[in-house]
Every structure is written in structure tokens, then in C-alpha cells.
C-alpha positions in Angstrom: 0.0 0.0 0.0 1.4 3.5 -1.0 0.2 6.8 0.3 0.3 10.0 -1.7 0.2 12.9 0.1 -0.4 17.0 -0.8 -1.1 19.9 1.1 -3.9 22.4 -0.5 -6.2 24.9 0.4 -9.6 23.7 1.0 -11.2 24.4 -2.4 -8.4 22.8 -4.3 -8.1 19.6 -1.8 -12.3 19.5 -2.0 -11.5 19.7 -6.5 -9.2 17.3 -6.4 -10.5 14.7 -4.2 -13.9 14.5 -6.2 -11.7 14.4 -9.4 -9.5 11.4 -8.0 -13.2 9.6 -6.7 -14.6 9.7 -9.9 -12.0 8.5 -12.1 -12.8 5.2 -14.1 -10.7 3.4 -13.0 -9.6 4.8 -10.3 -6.0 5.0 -9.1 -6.2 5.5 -5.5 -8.4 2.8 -3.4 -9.7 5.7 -0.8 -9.1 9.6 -1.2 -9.3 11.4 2.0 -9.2 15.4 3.0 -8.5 16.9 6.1 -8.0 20.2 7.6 -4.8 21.3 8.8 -4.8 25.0 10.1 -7.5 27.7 8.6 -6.1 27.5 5.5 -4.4 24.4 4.7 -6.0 21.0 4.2 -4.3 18.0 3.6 -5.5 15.6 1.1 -4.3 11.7 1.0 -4.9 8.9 -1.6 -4.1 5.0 -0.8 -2.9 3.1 -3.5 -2.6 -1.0 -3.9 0.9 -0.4 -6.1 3.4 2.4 -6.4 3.0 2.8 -10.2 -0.6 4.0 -9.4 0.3 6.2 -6.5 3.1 7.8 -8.9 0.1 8.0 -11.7 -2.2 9.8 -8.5 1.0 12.0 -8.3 1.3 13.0 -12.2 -2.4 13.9 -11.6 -2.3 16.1 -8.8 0.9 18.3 -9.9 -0.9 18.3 -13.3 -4.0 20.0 -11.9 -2.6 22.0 -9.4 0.3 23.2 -10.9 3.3 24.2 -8.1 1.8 20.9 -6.0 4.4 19.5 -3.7 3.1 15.5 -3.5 4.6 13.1 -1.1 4.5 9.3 -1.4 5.5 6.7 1.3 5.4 3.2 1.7 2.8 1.6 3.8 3.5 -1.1 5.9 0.9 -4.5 4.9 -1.6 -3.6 8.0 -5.2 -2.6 7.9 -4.8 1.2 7.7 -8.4 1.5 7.4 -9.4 -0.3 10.8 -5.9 0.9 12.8 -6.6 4.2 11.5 -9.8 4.4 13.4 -9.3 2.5 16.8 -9.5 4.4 19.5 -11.5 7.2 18.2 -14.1 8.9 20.4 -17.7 8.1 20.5 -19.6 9.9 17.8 -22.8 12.1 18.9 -25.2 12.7 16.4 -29.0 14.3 17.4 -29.6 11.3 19.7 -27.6 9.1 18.5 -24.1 7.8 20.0 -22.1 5.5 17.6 -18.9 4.0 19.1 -17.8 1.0 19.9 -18.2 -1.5 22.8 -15.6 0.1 25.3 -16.9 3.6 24.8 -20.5 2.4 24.5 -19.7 1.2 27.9 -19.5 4.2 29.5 -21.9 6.2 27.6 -24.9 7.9 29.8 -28.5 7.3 29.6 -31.0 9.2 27.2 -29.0 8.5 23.7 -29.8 5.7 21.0 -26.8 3.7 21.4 -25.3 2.5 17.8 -22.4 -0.8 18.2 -20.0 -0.1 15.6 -16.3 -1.5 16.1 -13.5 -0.5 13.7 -13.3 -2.3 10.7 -12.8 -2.3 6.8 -16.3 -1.3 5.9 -17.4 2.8 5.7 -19.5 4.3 8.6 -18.4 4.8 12.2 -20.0 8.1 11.9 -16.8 9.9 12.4 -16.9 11.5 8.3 -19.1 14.1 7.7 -21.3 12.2 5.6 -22.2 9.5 7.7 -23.1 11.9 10.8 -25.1 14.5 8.3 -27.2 11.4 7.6 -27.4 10.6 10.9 -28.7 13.8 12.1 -31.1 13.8 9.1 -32.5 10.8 10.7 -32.9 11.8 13.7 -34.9 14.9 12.6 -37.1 12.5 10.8 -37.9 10.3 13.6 -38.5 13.5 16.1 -41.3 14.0 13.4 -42.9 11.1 13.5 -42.7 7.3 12.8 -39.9 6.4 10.3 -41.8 2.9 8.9 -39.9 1.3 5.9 -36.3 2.5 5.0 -33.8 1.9 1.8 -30.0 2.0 2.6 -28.4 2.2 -0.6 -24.5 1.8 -0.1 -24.3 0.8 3.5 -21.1 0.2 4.6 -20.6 -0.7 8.3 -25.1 -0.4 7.7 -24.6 2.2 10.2 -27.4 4.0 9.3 -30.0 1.5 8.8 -29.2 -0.2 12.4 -29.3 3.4 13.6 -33.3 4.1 12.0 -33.9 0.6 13.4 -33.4 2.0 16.7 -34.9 5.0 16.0 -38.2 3.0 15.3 -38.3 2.1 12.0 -40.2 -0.7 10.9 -38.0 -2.3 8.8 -35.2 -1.9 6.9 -33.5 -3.2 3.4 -29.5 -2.4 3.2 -27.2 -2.5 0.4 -23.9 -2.3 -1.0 -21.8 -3.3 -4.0 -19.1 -4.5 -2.0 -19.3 -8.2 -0.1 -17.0 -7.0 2.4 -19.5 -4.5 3.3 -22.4 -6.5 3.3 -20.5 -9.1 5.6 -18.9 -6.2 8.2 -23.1 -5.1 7.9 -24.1 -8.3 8.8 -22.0 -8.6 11.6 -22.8 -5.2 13.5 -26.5 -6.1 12.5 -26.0 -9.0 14.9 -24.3 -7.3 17.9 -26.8 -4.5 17.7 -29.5 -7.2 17.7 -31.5 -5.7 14.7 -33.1 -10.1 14.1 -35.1 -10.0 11.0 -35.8 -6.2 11.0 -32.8 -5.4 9.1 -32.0 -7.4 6.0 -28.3 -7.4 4.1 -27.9 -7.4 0.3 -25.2 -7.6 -2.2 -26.8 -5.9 -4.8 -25.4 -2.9 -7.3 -27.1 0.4 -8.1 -31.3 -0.1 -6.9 -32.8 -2.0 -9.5 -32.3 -5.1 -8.3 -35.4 -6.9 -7.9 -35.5 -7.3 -4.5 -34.8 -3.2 -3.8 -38.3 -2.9 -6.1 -40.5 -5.5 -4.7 -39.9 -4.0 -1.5 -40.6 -0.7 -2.0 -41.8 1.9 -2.1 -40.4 3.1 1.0 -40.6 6.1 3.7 -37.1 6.8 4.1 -34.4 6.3 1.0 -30.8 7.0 2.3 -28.2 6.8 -0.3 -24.4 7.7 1.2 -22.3 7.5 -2.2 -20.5 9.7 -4.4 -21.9 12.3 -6.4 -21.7 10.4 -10.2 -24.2 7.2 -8.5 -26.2 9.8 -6.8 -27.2 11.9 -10.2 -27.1 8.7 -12.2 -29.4 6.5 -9.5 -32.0 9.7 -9.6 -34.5 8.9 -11.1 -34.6 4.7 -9.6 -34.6 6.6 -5.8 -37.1 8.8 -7.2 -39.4 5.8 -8.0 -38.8 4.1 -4.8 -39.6 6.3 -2.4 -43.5 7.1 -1.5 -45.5 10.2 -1.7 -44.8 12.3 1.2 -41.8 10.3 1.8 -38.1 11.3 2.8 -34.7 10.6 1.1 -31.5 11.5 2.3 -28.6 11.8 0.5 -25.0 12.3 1.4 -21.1 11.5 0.1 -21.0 14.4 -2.6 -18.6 17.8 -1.7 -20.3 21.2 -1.4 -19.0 22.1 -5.0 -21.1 19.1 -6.0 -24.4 19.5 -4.7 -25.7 22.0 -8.0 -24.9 18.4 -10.2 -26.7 16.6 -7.3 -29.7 18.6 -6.8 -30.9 19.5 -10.4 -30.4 15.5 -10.9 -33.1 15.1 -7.7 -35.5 18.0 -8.7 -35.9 16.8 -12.3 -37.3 13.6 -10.7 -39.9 16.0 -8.7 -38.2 16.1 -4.9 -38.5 19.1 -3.0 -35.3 20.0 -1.2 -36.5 20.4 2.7 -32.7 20.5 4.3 -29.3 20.3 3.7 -26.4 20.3 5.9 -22.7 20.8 5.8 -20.1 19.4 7.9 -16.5 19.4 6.5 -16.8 20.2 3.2 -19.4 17.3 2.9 -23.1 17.8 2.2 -26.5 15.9 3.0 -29.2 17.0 1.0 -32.9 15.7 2.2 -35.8 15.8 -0.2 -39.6 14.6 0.3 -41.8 13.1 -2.4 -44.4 15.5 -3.0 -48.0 14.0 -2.1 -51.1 14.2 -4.9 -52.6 16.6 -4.6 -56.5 16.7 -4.4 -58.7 17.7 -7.1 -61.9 19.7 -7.1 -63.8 16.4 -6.6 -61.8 15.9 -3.1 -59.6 13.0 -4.7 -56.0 13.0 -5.1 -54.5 14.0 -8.4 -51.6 12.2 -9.6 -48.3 13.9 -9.0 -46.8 15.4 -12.2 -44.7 13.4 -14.1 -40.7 14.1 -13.5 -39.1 16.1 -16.0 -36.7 13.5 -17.4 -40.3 10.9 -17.9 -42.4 14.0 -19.8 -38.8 14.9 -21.8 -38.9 11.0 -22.9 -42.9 10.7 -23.6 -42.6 13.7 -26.0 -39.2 12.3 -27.5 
């Protein structure tokens, strides 16, 4: 494993992490940003073999001309999980996500969440994960959360967390089986039984994301490209008057994000920034009623109507 390393201001280190994150295919395994002081953040990229992290190097001094990269050999550990142990508890709304030892000694009144260190994304630590978290706890303060889609899981953070919230059930996915097995396992400790069920499944078109739908609450903690290109499936499987939550796109990304999410007919009802990181919450628009007193269907999304009239 090879670490490239380059210090930036926060605009640049935000440009070039989302360039290095959507790259097909990408040279650096995870792409990670930082702050530093007020004005310098500190972006990193993890790569399997030197050649690519000399190829993530090339990029960055080419885009950022003047960049002074840094790249050092990794020793064959679990950076991912040793990079996270012994990390405080997380407090998000009610939430607390940490793991057993700090769990331990956590006070009454918060929704404890079990989540060990490990391989898998979500410990609530990134910005991402606790802007979805707080989402959901905003949603449950308004009322029952009932049915909820996890589209990229990871540690299934969120959906053991909306479990405990009082959801009624939840369906979580991820394209990776590492994921799906690190999922299973916290699933287990957190004792989330037949409430919460695991999926290896790409995207959300797979056939067991559309038989159970729709849903009340759609979470989707990504990257920006799935998000815009997953639009108009989320769209679909969320009900009227129901809530998705999205998260993993920078701030610079959210104008791609949210014309993607209101061509499909979501209204924008919050969005929150934590670390150069955005979660952006839409609801599905109810019928409305007609002059009869009956609910109208709600008007085709954009990209459907541009496609009937094609």
C-alpha cells in the first residue's frame, strides 16, 4: 500500500478529491481530505501499487500546478481499521455510535449505535455518515420512520441506527461483499433479528430493492456520479410524502446533485454541511387533491415527460 500525500487549500483539496473519486478506474483505493490550520487542508490517496500512486502523483501536480506531493510506503496492516481504533464516540442528534468500550461508559438518554472498527465505511466519524445521521434523527422527532432503503451501506450504520430510532423495517445494500459481511456482523451485535436485511446488490434495480418498495425513508451515502445517475430509480422508490437522504458528494457538487433530484420532482427540505461534505434531504411530493376531493396524480418528473414527448 502507497500513500500519496499533498497539502492544499480547502477548495483545491475539495476539486481534487472528487476528481481522484470519480475517475474510471480509479488509481487510489480511498481519497481522504482533512484540515490542517485555517487555511491548509491535507488531502491523502491510498494506493494497492506504487505505479498507481506515482500515476495519482502525475495527476495532482498536473492540476494543481506548483503541488508538492509526497509518497511513502505503507507497511501490509489494515490502515483502514488501525486508523480508526480508539476514536471517540460519535454524537449525532440522539444518536451515540462508538464502539463497545466507549459504548460502555456512555450515559442514559442516547440511541446507542455498536460499531467496532473495521474495513467497511460508517463509524459516523466522516461528515457524511453523521449529516445522515442527524437527518434521521430529525425525521424520527417527526414522527414514525416505517420502511427504509440503505443504498450503499457500509458498516449499515445507518440503517441499524433508524432501526433504533423506530423504524419498521429496513433493506440495506452495498456493491461491495465485504461490506455486506462487516453489515451483517454489527447487524448482529446491535441485535437488529429479522428487521434489518443485508444485500449484495449494485445500483437499486435489483429486484428485491423494487418488490420491497416503495419506502418512507431512502438514504443513499455515495458519491456524487451514483447519486445523479441513480436519480430517477430513488425517485421511484420512495412514496408520496416520503423522505430521502442523500449524502457523500462535496459542497462544490451539490448543484450536479440537486438538479439530478429535482428533475425527478423532490422538493429540497434540508441540507447540511459538515466538512466540506453535504447531506441533501428531499420529500416526495404527495397528490394533490382535485376539485372532486380525490388526489390527483403527482406530475410526471421532467426527465419521464422529456422522454414521452421524444
Amino acid at each position: 500500500m502507497f500513500k500519496v500525500t499533498v497539502s492544499l487549500s480547502r477548495p483545491e483539496a475539495e476539486r481534487l478529491s472528487a476528481l481522484l473519486s470519480e475517475l474510471e478506474p480509479a488509481p487510489a483505493s480511498a481519497v481522504a481530505i482533512e484540515e490542517v490550520s485555517k487555511t491548509v487542508w491535507r488531502l491523502e490517496a491510498f494506493c494497492l501499487e506504487e505505479d498507481l500512486a506515482h500515476g495519482v502523483a502525475s495527476i495532482l501536480e498536473l492540476e494543481h500546478p506548483g503541488a508538492r506531493t509526497a509518497i511513502v510506503e505503507l507497511e501490509d496492516r489494515d490502515w483502514v481499521a488501525l486508523s480508526l481504533e480508539g476514536l471517540p464516540a460519535v454524537h449525532a442528534g440522539p444518536f451515540i455510535v462508538a464502539g463497545a468500550h466507549e459504548l460502555a461508559r456512555a450515559g442514559a438518554g442516547r440511541i446507542p449505535v455498536w460499531i467496532e472498527a473495521g474495513p467497511a465505511f460508517g463509524t459516523g466519524h466522516h461528515g457524511t455518515t453523521k449529516g445522515c445521521l442527524e437527518a434521521l434523527a430529525r425525521q424520527a422527532a417527526h414522527g414514525p420512520i416505517g420502511r427504509v432503503l440503505d443504498i450503499g451501506t457500509g458498516s449499515g450504520v445507518l440503517s441499524i441506527a433508524a432501526l433504533k430510532a423506530g423504524a419498521v423495517s429496513a433493506l440495506a445494500t452495498d456493491i461491495d461483499a465485504e461490506s455486506v459481511r462487516v453489515a451483517r456482523e454489527n447487524a448482529r451485535n446491535n441485535q437488529c433479528g429479522r428487521s434489518l436485511r443485508l444485500l449484495h446488490a449494485a445500483g437499486a434495480n435489483h429486484v428485491a430493492i423494487r418488490t420491497g418498495g416503495p419506502y418512507d425513508v431512502v438514504m443513499a451515502n455515495i458519491l456524487a456520479r451514483p447519486l445523479v445517475s441513480l436519480s430517477r430509480d430513488i425517485a421511484r422508490l420512495v412514496r408520496p410524502g416520503g423522505v430521502v437522504i442523500l449524502s457523500g458528494l462535496l459542497t462544490h457538487q451539490e448543484p450536479q446533485v440537486r438538479a439530478a433530484y429535482a428533475g425527478q420532482g423532490l422538493q429540497l427540505i434540508e441540507r447540511r454541511r459538515i466538512t466540506g461534505w453535504s447531506t441533501l434531504v428531499y420529500r416526495r411530493p404527495r397528490p394533490k387533491p382535485g376539485r372532486d376531493g380525490r388526489a390527483r396524480p403527482a406530475p410526471r418528473p421532467a426527465s419521464e415527460r422529456a422522454g414521452a414527448d421524444a
